[in-house]
N, C-alpha and C positions, 0 to 999 in steps of 0.2 A: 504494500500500500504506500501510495505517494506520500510527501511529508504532510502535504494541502489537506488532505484526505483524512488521512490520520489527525490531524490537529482540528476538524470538520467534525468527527465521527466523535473526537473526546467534548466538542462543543466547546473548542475553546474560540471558535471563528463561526462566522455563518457562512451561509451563501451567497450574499451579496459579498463580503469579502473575499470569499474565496476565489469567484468569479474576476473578481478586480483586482485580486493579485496575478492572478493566471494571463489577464489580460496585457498587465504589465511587463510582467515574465518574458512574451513574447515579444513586445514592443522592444523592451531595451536589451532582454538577453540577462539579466539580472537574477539570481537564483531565489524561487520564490518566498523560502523563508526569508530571505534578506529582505526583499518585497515585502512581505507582510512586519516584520521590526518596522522598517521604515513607516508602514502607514500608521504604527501602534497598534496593529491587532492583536500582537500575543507580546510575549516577555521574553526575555533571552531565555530564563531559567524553563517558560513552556517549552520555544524551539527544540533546547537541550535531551527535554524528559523526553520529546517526541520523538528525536533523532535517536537516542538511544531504544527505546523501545522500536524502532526501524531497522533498524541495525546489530538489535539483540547485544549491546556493546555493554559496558561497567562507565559511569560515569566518576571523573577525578577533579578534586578541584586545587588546581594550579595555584592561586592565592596562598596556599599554606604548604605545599608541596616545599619539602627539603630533598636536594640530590646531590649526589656528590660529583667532584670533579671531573671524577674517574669517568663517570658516566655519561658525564655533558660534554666529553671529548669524544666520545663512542663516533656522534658522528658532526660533521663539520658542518660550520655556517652556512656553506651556502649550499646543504643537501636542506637545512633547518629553516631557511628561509623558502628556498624554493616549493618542499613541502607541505611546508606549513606542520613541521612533527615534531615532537621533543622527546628524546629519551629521557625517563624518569627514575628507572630503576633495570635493575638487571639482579639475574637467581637462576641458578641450575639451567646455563644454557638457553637463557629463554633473556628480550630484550621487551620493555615495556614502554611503547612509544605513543605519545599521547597526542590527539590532532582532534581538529572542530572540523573539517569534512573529510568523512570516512571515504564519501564515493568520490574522492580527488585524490586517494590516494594509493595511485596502484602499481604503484614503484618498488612493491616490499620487496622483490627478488634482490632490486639494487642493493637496499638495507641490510637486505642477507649476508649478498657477498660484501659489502662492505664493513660489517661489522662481525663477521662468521657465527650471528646469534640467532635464533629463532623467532623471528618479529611477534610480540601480542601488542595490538591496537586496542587503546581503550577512547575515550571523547571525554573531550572539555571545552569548554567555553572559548570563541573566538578573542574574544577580550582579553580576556585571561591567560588566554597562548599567546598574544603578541605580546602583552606584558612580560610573562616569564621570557619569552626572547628575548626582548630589551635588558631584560633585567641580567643575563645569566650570560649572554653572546654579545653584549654589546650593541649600542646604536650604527646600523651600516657594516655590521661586522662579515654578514656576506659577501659584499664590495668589496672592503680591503683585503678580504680573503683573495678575492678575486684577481685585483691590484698588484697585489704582492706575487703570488704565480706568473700573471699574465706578460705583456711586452705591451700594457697600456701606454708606457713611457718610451718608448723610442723615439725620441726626436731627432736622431742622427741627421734629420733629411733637414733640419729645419738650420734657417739663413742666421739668426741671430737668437739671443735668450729671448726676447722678444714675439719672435715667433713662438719659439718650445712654450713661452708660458699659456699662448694662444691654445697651442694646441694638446697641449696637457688638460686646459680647460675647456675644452671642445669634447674629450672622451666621454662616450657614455657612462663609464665607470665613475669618472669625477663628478658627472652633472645628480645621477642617481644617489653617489654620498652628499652631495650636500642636500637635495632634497631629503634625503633620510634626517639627517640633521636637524634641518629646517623646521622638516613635518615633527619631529619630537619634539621641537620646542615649541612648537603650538598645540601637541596634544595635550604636552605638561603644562600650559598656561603658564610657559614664560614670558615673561614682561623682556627681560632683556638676552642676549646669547653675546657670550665674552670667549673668543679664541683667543689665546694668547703663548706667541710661542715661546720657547725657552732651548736653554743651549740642547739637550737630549729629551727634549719634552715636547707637542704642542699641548697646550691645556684647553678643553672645552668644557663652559660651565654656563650654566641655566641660572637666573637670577628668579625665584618663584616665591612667589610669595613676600616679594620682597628680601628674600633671603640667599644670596649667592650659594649652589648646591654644582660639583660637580656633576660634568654626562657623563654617562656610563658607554665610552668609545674603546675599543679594543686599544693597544698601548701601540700597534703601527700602524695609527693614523697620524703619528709623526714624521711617516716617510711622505707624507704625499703636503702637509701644510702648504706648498706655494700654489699646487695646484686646486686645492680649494679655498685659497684667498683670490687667485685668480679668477676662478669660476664665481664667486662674488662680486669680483669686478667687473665684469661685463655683465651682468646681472642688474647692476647697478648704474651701468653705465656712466662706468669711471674708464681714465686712461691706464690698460695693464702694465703698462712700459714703466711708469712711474712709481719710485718704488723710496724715494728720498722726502716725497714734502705729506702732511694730511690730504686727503682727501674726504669729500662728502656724497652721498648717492640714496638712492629711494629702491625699494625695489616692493612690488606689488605680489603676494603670493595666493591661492585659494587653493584652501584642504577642507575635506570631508570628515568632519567631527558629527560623531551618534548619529549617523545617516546623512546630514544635513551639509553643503559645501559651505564654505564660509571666507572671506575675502579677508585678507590682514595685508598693510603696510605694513613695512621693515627700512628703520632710517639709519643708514649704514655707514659708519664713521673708521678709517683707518686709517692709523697711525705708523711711521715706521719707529721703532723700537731695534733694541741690543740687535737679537737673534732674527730679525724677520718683524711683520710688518702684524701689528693689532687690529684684531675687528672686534666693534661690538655694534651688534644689529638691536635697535630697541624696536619689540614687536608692538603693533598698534592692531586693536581688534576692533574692525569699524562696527562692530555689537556693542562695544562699551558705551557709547553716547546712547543708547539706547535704555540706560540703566536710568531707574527712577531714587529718586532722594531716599526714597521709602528703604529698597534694595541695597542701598551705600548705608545703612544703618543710622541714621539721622532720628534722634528720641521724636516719638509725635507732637510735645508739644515745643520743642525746637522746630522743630519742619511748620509747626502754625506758625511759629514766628516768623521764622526766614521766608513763607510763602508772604506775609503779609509787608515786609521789606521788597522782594522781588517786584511786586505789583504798583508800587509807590511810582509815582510821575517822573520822581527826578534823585539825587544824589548820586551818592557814592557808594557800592558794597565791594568786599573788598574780601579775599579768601588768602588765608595767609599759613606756612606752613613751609615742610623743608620740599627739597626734592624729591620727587616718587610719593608724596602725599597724599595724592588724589586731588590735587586742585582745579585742574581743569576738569577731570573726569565731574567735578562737583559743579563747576561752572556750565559747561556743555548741559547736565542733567536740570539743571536752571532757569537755563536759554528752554529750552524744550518743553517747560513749563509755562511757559510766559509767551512764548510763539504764536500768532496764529495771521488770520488777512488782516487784523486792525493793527499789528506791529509791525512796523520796519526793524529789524535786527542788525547789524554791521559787527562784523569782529574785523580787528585789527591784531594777527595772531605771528610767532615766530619759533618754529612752524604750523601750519594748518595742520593739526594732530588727525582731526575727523572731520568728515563733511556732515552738516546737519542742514536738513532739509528745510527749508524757507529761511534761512540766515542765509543774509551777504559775506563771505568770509575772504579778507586780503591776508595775501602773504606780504610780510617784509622783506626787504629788501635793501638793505644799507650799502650796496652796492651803485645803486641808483639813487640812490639819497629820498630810498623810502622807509623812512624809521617810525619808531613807534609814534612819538610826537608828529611827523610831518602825516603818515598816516591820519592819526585821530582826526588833526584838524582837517585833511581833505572831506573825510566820511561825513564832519558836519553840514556841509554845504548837500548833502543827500538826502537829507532832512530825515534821519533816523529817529526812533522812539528809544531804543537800547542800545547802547554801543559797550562791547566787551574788547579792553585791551590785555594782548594776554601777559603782560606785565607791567607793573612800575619799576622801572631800572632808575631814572634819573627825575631829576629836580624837572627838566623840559616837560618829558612826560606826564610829571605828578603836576606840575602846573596847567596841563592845557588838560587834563581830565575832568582836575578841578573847576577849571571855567563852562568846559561842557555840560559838568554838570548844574555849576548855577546858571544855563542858558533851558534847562527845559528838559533836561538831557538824565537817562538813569545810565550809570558807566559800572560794569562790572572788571575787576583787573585783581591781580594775585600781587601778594607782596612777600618777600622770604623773611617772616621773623619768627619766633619762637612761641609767641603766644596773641590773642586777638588784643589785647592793650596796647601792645608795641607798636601798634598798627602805623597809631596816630603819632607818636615820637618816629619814628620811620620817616613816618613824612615830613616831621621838621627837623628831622637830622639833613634831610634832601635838601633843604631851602626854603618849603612850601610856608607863606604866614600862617601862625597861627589862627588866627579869626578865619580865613580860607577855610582852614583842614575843618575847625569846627562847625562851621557853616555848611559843607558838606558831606562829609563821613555821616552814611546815616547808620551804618553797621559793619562790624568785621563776625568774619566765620574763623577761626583757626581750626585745623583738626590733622591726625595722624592718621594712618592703616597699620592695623594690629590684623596680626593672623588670626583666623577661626579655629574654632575646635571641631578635627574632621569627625564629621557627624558619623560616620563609618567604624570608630572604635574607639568613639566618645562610651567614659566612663566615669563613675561618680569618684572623689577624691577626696576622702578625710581630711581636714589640716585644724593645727591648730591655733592657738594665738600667738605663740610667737613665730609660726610661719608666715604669719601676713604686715603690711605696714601697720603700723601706730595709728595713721590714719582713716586703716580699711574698716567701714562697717560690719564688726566683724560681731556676730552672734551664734557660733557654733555652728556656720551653716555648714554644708556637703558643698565642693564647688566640684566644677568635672575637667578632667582634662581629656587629648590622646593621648591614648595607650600606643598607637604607633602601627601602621596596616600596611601594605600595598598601593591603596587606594592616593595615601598623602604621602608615598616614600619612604615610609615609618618614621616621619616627623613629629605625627600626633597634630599636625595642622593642615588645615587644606582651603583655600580660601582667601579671602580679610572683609575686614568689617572697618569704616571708619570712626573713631573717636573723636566728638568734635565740641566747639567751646564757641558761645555766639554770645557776640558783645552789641549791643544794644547804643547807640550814641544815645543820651535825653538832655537836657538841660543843664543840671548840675555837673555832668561829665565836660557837655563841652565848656560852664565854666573852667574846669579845671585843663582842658587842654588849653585855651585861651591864655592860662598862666604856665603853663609850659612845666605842667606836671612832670615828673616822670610817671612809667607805666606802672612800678607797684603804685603809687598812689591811687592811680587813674581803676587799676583794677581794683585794690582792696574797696574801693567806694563803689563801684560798681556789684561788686558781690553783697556790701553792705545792703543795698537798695535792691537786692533780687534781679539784677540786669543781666548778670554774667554767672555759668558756670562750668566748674573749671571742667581744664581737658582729661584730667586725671578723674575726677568726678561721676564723669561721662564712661570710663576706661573702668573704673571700680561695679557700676552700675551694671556692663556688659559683661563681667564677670559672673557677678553673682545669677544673672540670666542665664549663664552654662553657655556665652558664646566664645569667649578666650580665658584667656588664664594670669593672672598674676602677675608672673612675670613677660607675659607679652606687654602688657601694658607699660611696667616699667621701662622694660627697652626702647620703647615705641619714643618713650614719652622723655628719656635721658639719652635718646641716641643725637 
């Protein structure tokens, strides 16, 4: 009985679906359970039961599977990729190889003679086999397997180094590792991807979660680094020849995550360095602007405030915070709010991180003598409702925002300080009058990203008083941490959540910026009067909710 059928017959589908998978099936060529995941008729875990009862097979789960070395050399990368099989154990002349399509796999003779054991096939989960590949073979490790035997590198023919790097980067072999690469760091929801080479080392590492984490790349992808810096290069469409000054490049990628393709910018920065030349690609997931305030972890009656600031005619809101913050991500999620036919929107950004749909958005250009300032003030002549600059950097800037804003004008911009008080000394650090700043600053946002607690092997966690701060709300509770899975790397996190601190301008504050407060005064009075609270507050609060941990928030919050 077909898989359709069988998963029909248990009534895990009907027939209207079955029918429209089968349709499909034919259309694209697409294997019909795959078909039917994709539409959400069934669950990976139905698929599984059903395939296995088709196939009369034992089902294994790869998640918790331990094996030993010995055995994951039985057979090589690229029989394991190609495949799709992993040997998992091995007894009495018999090999136990584990694979998620039985009827793809009819190669066992090879396995025979190649391993001289007597093949048993058992089923596992697709997910969970290419995880344990990655995990145990390396990201790309069929490739370099490949690389390394092959005569991919023969450039003898070629005229100059110039050429050879060309055509190094031209191999299929090259183009397929760095797509392997690539695709890993978009499956792991890295934010950034850092090669870096070293005298007998390249090093590749995933920044996730805001937390720099080793890739798991077999250790002779050092032989091939210029050729997959190269293959970046033209990717990006940089000059390969160049290999003395920085370079900057864009390069546009779309992968297929949980059925679904997905489009990410990648803003690619290389440096020449000691040993060879640095990349790091910062990935942008043009989904992220698509995220709501709700989603970014913002308390609800914070998000009533900040909605009721957003909505205002005119001023100044201001999001302030280090780098990797989430600031724009916050701002973008803002705009989106506020958008519709009766606003004109203008951003004035450097770079255009995402495109959002009915916003005007300029790139800068200081090459042309389009800067943040010259910017603003052209967009005014366009006769905008909201104008979002994506920073204050200088005194020019914070000056002609300021006047935007007392012309009719709401102006959203980021500023790097430590906490939402600072905001306002910031800006008279720059030059800006006092009576200005106070006149317009109608609110600052400060806020951090703290990793989440991966929901997948979240568990409860005794602690006691003197495990937590002096100032933690602390009443015997249970808080939860990760225990540490698969799922989040065995980090125990997987995720982030933002932590954030909203400062309120009123009257008595801007007198005191008018006297040229500093920030703890500015804040301690603000907390006094219930206007402000803090980031740490906010980070405490998220705890005891089981969304992070303790010391997430500490780091978060003293890094």
């Amino acid at each position: 009985m077909s898989i359709g059928l069988l998963l029909f017959e248990k009534g895990l589908i009907d027939r209207a679906q079955l029918d429209r998978a089968v349709d499909e099936e034919r259309l694209t060529g697409e294997r019909l359970e795959k078909v039917l995941l994709r539409l959400g008729a069934v669950t990976r875990a139905q698929v599984l039961e059903a395939m296995a009862e088709q196939f009369h097979m034992t089902v294994v789960d790869l998640s918790t599977a331990e094996v030993d070395r010995e055995v994951l050399s039985l057979l090589p990368a690229k029989i394991v990729t190609r495949q799709m099989c992993v040997p998992i154990s091995k007894r009495n002349g018999t090999l136990t190889v584990a694979t998620s399509d039985p009827a793809g796999l009819f190669e066992l003779d090879e396995l025979r003679l190649l391993t001289g054991f007597t093949i048993e096939v058992v089923l596992a989960d697709e997910e969970e086999l290419q995880g344990f590949i990655r995990t145990h073979y390396g990201v790309g490790s069929d490739t370099l397997e490949q690389m390394a035997a092959g005569k991919e590198f023969d450039t003898s023919v070629a005229t100059d180094a110039a050429d050879a790097d060309v055509e190094q980067a031209q191999e299929a072999s090259v183009i397929k590792l760095v797509n392997d690469l690539l695709g890993e760091a978009v499956v792991e929801r890295a934010t950034d991807v850092h090669i870096e080479p070293y005298e007998h080392d390249l090093v590749v590492r995933y920044r996730i979660d805001g937390v720099l984490q080793r890739a798991n790349v077999p250790a002779t992808i050092n032989r091939f680094g210029n050729a997959i810096i190269s293959r970046l290069k033209i990717m990006a469409n940089m000059n390969i020849a160049e290999k003395r000054k920085p370079q900057d490049g864009r390069i546009t990628i779309r992968h297929r995550i949980e059925g679904r393709v997905q489009e990410f910018d990648l803003r690619v920065s290389i440096i020449p360095m000691l040993f060879g030349e640095g990349v790091v690609l910062r990935v942008l997931s043009k989904s992220a602007v698509l995220l709501n305030l709700e989603d970014l972890g913002m308390p609800a009656d914070m998000l009533s405030r900040w909605d009721a600031m957003i909505n205002r005619p005119h001023g100044i809101l201001l999001v302030t915070g280090p780098t990797g913050s989430g600031k724009s991500t916050t701002l973008y999620s803002s705009l989106n709010r506020i958008v519709s036919d009766e606003v004109k929107v203008i951003t004035v950004e450097d770079p255009v991180e995402y495109h959002v749909p009915g916003v005007n958005q300029i790139q800068v250009n200081p090459k042309v003598g389009l800067t943040f300032a010259a910017g603003l003030r052209s967009v005014l002549r366009h006769d905008p409702d909201v104008v979002m600059i994506g920073e204050i950097r200088d005194q020019e800037t914070a000056e002609t925002a300021v006047q935007a804003s007392l012309t009719g004008h709401l102006v959203f911009s980021t500023l790097h300080t430590n906490d939402a008080a600072g905001a306002t000394t910031r800006l008279l650090d720059m030059g800006v009058e006092p009576f200005l700043v106070a006149s317009s600053v109608e609110g600052v946002l400060a806020q951090r990203l703290v990793r989440r607690i991966c929901r997948h092997c979240a568990a409860p966690q005794p602690v006691d008083r003197a495990d937590v701060p002096a100032d933690f709300p602390f009443d015997n509770a249970t808080l939860m941490r990760g225990v540490g899975c698969r799922e989040c790397r065995q980090t125990g996190y997987r995720g982030r959540i933002g932590v954030f601190e909203l400062f309120a301008m009123t009257d008595p504050l801007r007198e005191l910026v008018m006297a040229r407060k500093n920030a703890h005064e500015i804040a301690a009075r603000a907390i006094a009067d219930r206007d402000l609270t803090l980031l740490k507050h906010d980070g405490y609060a998220k705890v005891r909710a089981g969304s992070t941990t303790i010391s997430e928030v500490l780091r978060a919050l003293t890094a």
